[in-house]
LUMDRENLO-371451 format. One line per 3 residues: their letters; for each residue x, y, z of N, C-alpha, C. Coordinates in steps of 0.1 Angstrom, whole numbers. Each point is the difference from the previous one (the first is absolute). Last residue first. Example, Ala and Ser with C-alpha at 12.3 -4.5 7.8 and 13.67 -1.06 7.14 Angstrom:
! LUMDRENLO-371451
sa> 128/-22/71/9/11/0/-8/11/8 ~ 3/-57/-1/-9/12/0/9/12/0
//
This chain:
! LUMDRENLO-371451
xxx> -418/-145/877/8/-8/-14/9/5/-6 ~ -29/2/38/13/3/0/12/-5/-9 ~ -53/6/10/6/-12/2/10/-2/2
xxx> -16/34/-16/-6/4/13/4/-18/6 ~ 5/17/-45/14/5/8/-9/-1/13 ~ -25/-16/-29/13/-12/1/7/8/7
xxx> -38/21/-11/0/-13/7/10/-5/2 ~ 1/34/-26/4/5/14/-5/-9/10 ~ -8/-7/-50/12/-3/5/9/2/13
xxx> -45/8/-12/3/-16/-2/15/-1/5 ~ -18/43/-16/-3/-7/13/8/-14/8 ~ 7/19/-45/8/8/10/-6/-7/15
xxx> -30/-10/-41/19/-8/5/11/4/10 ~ -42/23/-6/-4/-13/4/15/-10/2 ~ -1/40/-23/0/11/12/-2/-18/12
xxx> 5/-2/-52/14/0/12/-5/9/13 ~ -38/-29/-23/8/14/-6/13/-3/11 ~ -27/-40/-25/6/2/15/4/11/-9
xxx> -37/-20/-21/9/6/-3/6/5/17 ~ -34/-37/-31/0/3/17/16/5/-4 ~ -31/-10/-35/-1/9/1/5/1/18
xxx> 10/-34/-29/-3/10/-10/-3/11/5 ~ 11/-44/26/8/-2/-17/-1/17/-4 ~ -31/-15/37/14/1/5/12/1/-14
xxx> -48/-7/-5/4/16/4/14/2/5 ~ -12/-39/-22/1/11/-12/3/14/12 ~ -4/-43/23/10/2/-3/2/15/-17
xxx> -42/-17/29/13/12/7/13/-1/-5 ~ -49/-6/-36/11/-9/10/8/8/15 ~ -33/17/-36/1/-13/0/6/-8/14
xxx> -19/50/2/15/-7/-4/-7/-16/-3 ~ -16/46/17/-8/-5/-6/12/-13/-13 ~ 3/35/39/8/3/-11/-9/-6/-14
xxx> -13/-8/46/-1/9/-1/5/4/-14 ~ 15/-44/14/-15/1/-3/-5/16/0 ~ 45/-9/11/3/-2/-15/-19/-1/0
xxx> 12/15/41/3/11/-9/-5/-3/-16 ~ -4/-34/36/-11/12/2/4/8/-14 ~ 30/-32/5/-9/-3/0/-12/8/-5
xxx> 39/15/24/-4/-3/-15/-10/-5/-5 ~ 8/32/42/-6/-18/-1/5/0/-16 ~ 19/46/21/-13/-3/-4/7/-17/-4
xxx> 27/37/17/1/-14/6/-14/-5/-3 ~ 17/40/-16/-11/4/17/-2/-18/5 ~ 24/9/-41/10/8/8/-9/2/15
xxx> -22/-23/-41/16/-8/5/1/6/9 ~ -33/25/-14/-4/-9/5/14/-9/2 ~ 10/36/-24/-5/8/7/-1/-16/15
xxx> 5/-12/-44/11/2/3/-2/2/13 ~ -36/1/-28/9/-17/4/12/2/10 ~ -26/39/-18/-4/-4/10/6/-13/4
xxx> 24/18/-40/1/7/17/-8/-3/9 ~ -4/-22/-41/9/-3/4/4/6/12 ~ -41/15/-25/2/-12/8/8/-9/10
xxx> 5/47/-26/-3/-1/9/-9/-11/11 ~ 25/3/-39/8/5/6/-9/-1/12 ~ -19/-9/-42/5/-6/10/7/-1/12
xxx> -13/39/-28/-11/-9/6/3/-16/6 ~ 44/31/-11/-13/-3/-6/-14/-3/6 ~ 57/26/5/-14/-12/-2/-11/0/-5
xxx> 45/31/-1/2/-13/-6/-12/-10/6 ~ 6/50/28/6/-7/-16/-2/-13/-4 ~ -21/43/31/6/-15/4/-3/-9/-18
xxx> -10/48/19/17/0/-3/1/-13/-3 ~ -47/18/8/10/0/11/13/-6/-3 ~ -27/8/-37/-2/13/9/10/-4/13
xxx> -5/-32/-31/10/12/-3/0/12/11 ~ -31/-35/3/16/-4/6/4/11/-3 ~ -41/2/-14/0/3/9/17/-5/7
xxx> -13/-9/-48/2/15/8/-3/6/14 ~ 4/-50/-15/6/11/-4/1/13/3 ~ -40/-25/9/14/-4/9/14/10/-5
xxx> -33/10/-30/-8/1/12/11/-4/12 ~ 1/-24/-41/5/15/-1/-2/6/11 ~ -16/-43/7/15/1/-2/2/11/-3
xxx> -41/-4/-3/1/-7/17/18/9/-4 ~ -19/-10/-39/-3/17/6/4/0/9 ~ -2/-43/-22/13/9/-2/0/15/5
xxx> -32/-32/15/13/0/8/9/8/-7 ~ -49/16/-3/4/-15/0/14/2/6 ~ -48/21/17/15/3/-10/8/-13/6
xxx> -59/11/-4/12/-5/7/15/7/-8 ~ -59/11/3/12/-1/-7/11/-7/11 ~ -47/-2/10/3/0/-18/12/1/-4
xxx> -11/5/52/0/-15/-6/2/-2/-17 ~ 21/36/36/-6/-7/-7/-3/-12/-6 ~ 38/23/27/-12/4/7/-16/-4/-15
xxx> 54/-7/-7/-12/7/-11/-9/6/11 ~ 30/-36/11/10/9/-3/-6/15/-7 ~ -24/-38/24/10/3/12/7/13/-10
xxx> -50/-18/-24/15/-5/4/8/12/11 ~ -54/-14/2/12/10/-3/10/-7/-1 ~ -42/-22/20/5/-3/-16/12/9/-7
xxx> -20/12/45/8/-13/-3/4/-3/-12 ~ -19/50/14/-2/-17/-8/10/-7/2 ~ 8/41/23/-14/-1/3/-6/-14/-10
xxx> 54/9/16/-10/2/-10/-15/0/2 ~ 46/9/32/-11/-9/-6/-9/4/-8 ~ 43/18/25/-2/0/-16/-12/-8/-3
xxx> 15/4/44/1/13/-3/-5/-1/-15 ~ 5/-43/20/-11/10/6/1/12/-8 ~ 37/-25/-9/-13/-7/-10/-16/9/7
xxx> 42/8/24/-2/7/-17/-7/0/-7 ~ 10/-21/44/-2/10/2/-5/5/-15 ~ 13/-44/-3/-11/4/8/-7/17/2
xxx> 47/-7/-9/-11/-9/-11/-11/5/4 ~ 31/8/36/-3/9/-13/-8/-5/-8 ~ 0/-30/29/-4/8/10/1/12/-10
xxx> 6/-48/-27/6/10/11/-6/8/5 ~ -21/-40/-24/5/11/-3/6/5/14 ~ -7/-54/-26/-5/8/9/6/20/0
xxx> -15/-41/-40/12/12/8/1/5/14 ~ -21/-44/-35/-3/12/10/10/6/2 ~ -4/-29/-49/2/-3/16/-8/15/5
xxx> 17/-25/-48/-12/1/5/0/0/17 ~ 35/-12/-27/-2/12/-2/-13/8/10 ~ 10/-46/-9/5/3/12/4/20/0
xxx> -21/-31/-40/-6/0/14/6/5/12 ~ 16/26/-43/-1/-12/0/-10/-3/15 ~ 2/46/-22/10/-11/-2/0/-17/-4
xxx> -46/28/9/9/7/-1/14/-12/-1 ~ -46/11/-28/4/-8/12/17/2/3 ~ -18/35/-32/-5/-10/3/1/-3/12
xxx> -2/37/-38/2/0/12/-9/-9/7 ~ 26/21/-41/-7/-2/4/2/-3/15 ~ 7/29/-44/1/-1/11/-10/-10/2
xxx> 25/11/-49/-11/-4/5/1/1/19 ~ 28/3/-58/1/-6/14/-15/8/6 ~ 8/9/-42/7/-9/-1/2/-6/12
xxx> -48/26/-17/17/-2/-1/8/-6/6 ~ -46/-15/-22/4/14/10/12/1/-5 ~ -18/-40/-16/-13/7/9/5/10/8
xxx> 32/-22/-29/-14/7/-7/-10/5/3 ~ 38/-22/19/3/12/0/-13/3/-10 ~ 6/-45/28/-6/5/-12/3/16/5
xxx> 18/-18/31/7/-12/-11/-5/3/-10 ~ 12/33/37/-12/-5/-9/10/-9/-9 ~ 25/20/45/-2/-2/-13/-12/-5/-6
xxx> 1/18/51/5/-12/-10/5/7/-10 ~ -1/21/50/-5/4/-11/9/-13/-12 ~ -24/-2/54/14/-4/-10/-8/11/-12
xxx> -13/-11/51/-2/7/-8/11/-3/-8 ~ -22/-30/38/9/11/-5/-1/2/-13 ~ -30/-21/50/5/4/-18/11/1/1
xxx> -11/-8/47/-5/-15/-10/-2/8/-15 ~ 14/11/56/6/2/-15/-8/-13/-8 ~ -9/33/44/-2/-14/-4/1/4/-12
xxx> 13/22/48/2/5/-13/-5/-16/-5 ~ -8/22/54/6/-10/-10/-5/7/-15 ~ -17/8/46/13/2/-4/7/-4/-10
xxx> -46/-5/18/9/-10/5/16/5/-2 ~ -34/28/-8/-4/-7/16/7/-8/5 ~ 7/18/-49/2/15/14/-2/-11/16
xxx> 4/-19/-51/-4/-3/12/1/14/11 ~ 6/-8/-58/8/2/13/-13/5/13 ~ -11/-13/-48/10/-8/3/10/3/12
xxx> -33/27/-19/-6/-10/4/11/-13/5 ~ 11/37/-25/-1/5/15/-7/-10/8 ~ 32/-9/-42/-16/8/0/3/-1/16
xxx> 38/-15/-36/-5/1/11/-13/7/1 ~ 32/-4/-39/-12/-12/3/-5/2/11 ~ 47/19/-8/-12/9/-8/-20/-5/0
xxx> 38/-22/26/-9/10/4/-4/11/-3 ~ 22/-42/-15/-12/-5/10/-10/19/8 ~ 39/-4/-34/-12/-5/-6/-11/1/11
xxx> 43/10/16/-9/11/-6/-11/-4/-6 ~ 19/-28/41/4/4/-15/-10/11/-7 ~ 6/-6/56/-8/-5/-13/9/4/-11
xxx> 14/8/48/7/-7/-8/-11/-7/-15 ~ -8/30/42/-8/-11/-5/10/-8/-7 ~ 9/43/11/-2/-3/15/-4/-16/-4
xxx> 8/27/-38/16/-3/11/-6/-6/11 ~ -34/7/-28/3/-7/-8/17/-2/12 ~ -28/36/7/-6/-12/8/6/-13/-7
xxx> 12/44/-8/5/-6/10/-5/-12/5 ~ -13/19/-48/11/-7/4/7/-2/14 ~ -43/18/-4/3/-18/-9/11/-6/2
xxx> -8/48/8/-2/-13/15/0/-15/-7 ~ 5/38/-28/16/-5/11/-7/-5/15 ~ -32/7/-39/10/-7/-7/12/-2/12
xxx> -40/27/13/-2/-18/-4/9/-7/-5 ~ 15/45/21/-12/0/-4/-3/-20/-1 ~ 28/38/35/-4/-13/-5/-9/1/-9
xxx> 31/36/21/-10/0/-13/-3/-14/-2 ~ 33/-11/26/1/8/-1/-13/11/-9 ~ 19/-46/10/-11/8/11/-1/10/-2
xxx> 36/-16/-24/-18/-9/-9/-4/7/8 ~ 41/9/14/-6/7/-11/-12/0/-9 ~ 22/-25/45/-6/11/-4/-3/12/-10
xxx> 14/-43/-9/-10/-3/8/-4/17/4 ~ 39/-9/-18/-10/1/-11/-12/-2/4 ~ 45/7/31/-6/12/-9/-14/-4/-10
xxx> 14/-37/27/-8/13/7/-5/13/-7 ~ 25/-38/-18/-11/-3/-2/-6/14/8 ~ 43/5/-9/-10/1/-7/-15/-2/-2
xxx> 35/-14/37/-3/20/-8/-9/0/-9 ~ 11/-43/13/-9/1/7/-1/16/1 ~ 12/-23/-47/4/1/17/-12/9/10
xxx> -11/-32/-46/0/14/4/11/1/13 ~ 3/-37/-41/-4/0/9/3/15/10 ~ 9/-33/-46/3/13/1/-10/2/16
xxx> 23/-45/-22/-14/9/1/1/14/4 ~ 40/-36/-21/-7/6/18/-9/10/-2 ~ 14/-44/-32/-4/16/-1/-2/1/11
xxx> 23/-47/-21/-11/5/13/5/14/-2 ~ 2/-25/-43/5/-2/10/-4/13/11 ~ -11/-47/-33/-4/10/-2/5/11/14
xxx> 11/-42/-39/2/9/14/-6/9/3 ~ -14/-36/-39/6/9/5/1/6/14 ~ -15/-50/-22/-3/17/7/7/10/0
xxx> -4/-48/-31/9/9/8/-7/16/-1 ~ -24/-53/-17/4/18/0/6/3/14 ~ -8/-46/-32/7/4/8/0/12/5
xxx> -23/-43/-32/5/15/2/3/3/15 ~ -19/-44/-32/2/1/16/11/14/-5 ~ -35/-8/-42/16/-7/3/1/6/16
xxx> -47/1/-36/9/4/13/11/-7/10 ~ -41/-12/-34/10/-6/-2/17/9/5 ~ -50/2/-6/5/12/-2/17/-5/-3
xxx> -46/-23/4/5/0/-9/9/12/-1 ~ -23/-14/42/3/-12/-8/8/2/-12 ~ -3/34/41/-10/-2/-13/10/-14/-11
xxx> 20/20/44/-17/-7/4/-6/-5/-12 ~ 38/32/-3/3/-18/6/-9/-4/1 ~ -7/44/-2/1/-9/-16/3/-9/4
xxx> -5/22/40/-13/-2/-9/0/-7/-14 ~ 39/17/27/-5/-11/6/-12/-7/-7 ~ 19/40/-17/6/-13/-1/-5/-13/4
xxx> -17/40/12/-1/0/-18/7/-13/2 ~ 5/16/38/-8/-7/4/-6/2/-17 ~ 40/17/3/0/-10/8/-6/-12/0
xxx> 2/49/-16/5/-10/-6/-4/-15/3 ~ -8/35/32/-10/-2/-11/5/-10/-11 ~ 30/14/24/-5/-12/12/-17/-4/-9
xxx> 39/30/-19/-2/-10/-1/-7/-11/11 ~ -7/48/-2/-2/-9/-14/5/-11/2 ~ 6/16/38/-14/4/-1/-1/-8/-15
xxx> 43/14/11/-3/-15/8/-14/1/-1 ~ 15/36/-23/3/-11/-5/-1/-14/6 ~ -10/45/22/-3/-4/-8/-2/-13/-10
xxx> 33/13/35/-12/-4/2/-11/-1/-7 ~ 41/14/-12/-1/-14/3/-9/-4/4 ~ -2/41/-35/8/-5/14/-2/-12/4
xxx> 1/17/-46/-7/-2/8/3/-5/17 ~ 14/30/-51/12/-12/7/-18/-2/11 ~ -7/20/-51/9/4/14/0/-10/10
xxx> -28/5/-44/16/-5/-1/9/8/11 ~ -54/-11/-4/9/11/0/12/5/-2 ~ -22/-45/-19/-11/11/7/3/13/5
xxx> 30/-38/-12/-6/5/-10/-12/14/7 ~ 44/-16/25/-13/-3/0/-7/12/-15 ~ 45/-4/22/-5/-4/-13/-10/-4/-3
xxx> 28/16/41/-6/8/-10/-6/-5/-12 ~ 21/-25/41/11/9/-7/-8/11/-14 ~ -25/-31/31/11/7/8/6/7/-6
xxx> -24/-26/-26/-9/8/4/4/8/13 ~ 23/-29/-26/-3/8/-11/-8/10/9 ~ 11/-44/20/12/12/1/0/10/-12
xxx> -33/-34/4/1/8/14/9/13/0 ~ -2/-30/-37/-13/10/1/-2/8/13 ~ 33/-35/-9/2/12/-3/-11/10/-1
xxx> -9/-40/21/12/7/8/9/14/-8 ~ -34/-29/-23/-6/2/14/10/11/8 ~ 16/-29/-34/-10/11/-2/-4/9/8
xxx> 22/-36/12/9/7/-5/-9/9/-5 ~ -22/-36/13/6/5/13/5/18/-6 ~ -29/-20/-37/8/-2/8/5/5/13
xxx> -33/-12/-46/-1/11/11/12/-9/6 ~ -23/-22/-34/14/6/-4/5/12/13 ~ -44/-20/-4/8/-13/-2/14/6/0
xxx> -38/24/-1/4/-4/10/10/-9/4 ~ -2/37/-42/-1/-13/6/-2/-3/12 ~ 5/50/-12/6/-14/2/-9/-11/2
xxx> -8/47/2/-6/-3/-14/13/-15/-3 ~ -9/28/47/-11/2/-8/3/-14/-13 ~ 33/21/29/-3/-14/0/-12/-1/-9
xxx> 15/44/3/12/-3/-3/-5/-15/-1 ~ -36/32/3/12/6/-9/10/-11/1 ~ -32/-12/33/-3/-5/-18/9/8/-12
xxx> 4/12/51/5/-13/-1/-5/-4/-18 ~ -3/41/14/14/-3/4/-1/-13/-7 ~ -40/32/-3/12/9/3/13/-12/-3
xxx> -40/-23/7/0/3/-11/12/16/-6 ~ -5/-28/45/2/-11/-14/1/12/-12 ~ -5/26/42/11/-12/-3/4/-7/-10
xxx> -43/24/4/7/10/-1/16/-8/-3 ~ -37/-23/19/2/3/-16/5/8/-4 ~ 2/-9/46/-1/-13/-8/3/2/-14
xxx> -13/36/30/11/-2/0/10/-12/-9 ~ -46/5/4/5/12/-12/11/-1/8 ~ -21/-35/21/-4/1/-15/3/13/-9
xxx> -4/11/47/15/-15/0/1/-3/-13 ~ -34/32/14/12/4/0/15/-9/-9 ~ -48/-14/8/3/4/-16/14/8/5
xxx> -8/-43/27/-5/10/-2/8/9/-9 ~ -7/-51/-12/9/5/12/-9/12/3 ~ -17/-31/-24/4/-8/11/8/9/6
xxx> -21/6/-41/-9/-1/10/3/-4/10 ~ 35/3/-32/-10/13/-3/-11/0/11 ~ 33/-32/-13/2/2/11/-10/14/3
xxx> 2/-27/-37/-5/-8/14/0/7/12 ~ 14/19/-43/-13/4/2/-3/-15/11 ~ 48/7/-11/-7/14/7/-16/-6/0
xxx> 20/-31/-13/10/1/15/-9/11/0 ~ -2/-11/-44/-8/-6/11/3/1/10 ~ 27/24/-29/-10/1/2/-8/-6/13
xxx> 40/-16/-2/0/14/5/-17/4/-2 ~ 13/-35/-29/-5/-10/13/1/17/13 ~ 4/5/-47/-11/-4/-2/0/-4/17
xxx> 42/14/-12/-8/12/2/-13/-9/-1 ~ 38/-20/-8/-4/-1/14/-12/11/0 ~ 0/-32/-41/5/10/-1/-1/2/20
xxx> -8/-38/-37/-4/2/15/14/14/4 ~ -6/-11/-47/-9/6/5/-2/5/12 ~ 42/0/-34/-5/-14/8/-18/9/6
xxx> 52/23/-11/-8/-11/-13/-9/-9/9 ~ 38/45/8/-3/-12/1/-15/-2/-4 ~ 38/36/-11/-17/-3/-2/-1/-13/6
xxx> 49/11/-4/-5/1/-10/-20/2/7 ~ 40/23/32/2/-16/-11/-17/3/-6 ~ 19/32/37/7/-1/-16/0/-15/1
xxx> -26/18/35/13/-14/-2/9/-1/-11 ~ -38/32/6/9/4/11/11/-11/5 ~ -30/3/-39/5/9/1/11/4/12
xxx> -31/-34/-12/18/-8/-6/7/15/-2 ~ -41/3/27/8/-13/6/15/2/-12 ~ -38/27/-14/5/7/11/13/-8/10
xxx> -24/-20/-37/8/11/-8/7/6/13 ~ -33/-29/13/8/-9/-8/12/12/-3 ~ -41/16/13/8/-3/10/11/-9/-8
xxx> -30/21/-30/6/4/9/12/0/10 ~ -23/-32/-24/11/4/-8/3/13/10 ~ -36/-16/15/5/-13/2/15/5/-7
xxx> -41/27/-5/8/-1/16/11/-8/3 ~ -23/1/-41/14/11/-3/3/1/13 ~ -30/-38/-4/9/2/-9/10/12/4
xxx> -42/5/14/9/-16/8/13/0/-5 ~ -34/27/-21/7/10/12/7/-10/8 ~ -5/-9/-53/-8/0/13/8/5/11
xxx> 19/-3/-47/-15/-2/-2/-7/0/15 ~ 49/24/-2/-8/-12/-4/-14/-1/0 ~ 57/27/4/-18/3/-5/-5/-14/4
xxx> 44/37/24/-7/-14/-7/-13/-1/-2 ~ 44/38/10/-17/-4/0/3/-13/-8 ~ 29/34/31/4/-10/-11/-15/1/0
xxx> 25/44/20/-9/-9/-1/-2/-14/-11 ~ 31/43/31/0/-4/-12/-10/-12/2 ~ 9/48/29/-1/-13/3/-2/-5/-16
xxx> 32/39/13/-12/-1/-2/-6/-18/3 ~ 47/28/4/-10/-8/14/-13/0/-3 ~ 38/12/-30/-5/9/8/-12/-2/10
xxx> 24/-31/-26/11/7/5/-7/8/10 ~ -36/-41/-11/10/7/-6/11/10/6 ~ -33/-40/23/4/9/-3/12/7/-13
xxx> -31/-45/9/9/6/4/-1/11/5 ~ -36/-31/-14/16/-10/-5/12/11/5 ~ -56/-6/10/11/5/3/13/-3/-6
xxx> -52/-16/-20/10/-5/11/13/12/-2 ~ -57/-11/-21/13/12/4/6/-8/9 ~ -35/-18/-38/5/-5/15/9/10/2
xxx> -45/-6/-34/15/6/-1/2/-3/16 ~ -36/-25/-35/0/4/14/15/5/1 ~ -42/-3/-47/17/-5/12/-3/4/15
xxx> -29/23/-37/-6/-16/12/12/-9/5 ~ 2/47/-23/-6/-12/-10/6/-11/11 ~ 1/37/21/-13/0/-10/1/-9/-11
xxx> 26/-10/48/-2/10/-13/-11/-1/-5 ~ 10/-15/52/-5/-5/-13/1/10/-12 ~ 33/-8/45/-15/9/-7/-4/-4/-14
xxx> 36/-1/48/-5/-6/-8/-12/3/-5 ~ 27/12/40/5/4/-10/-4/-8/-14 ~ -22/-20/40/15/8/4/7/4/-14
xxx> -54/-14/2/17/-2/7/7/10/0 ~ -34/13/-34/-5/-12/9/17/-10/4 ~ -24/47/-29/10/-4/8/-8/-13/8
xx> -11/27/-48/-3/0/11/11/-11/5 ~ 0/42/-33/5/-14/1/-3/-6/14
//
């Protein structure tokens, strides 16, 4: 039975069958509704329709300008306009979240109130697509995608899109997990240790504050020995394939990196420096984590790899990020320029570095505060 969409397939006698989620039974199997029609438009259309008066208990709404035709078009405008990272994030959203619940409404009948429980289905678990609770941050992502779907039907003369309202969710501040200054020493001397290419990667990633994407992406060609310096301009992501026909179901790639302000110099420390000499590759073209140009390792490896090297030195609960946040930190506590810091970080702004990643340890607050007893406070 061949497949075309999202759970939709043409039978052998030339219908089109539509699968939609309708539950679970006692023993937590998943239970399935189906709808038929003469065309793959059609059973898309009853699909989402069935899936909407599924999650509003009310009847099938009735009408063409259905919201899911104007989502569509949102996605394939935006297909050449964004990068493919951002467009499988994109499609991943509408068609996981937002077309299971808004999908098969009227535009004309969409509401504030809709809107607002669809939010609160996807906080509290009821998202057709995994039926588990989504974190807030999450959910402010769907609905800012929401958003600009919205903003776009308003534009189109015949969608006839009533003035809506979406309520953000809270989303509330996490203290980053960030190394002490024991730790960081014990895990630094453990990378120098037997250095091979993977734990100088990752000391160069604490000395640099790079994201892992940016330095599974890295080549040798991209760091300056004369001038000192690291020059970030890929990263490495592993996607999803939007056609799973041409392989399997996700894909590595490796593009332009972040955004334009991603795109920067590093300058390197006197260790830095020191390391990148000791480990240089004979090709430029080599990645930093492989000493090769043909093969690279991607970030979920990067990460197991991080992993078992923490364990070894006792240090619990982080991650590959962990160790951006500690150089941020590290630079706060040596009275580093913001400025400087949030352009090295590779920051939009200095207020995201000052919001997300500038962590005062209490060895810094203790200081601070022997300022004031030196005043006689």
């Amino acid at each position: 039975m061949p497949k075309k969409g999202t759970n939709i397939y043409k039978r052998k006698d030339g219908r089109w069958e539509g699968r939609y989620k309708k539950g679970y039974d006692h023993n937590g199997k998943v239970q399935y509704g189906y709808v038929y029609a003469k065309s793959y438009r059609e059973a898309r259309e009853k699909q989402l329709a069935a899936l909407t008066a599924l999650a509003s208990r009310e009847p099938v709404p009735q009408g063409r300008q259905v919201f899911s035709r104007y989502c569509e078009e949102w996605l394939r405008l935006n297909r050449s306009r964004v990068k493919k990272s951002t467009y499988v994030k994109y499609a991943n959203m509408v068609h996981n979240h937002i077309l299971p619940w808004l999908g098969g409404y009227p535009t004309r009948q969409l509401s504030t109130v809709a809107i607002e429980d669809f939010s609160n289905r996807l906080l509290t678990g009821g998202s057709l697509h995994s039926g588990k609770a989504l974190a807030p941050k999450t959910v402010h992502d769907i609905l800012t995608a929401l958003h600009a779907i919205l903003a776009y039907t308003r534009k189109q003369p015949d969608s006839g899109l009533p003035s809506l309202e979406i309520v953000y969710p809270k989303e509330p501040r996490r203290e980053m997990r960030v190394l002490s200054l024991e730790e960081q020493h014990r895990f630094v001397h453990y990378l120098l240790e037997d250095t091979d290419n993977c734990r100088f990667g990752i000391l160069l990633a604490l000395l640099t504050g790079m994201r892992i994407g940016e330095l599974c992406a890295l080549r040798w060609r991209n760091i300056s020995l004369r001038e000192r310096t690291v020059r970030i301009e890929d990263t490495m992501q592993r996607l999803q394939r939007m056609d799973s026909s041409t392989g399997g179901k996700t894909e590595v790639m490796i593009g332009e990196a972040k955004s334009e302000t991603s795109k920067r110099v590093i300058p390197l420390t006197d260790l830095a420096a020191g390391l990148c000499r000791k480990m240089r590759a004979g090709n430029p073209d080599a990645f930093i984590l492989t000493g090769r140009s043909d093969q690279y390792m991607e970030p979920r490896t990067l990460q197991n790899r991080l992993k078992k090297h923490l364990k070894a030195c006792g240090i619990a609960g982080a991650t590959f990020h962990t160790l951006r946040h500690t150089f941020a930190t590290r630079c706060v506590e040596a009275d580093f320029e913001i400025k400087s810091l949030s352009e090295i970080l590779g920051h939009a702004s200095v207020q995201i570095t000052l919001d997300r990643y500038v962590h005062s340890s209490m060895e810094l607050k203790r200081e601070n505060m022997r300022k004031l007893e030196a005043i006689g406070f």
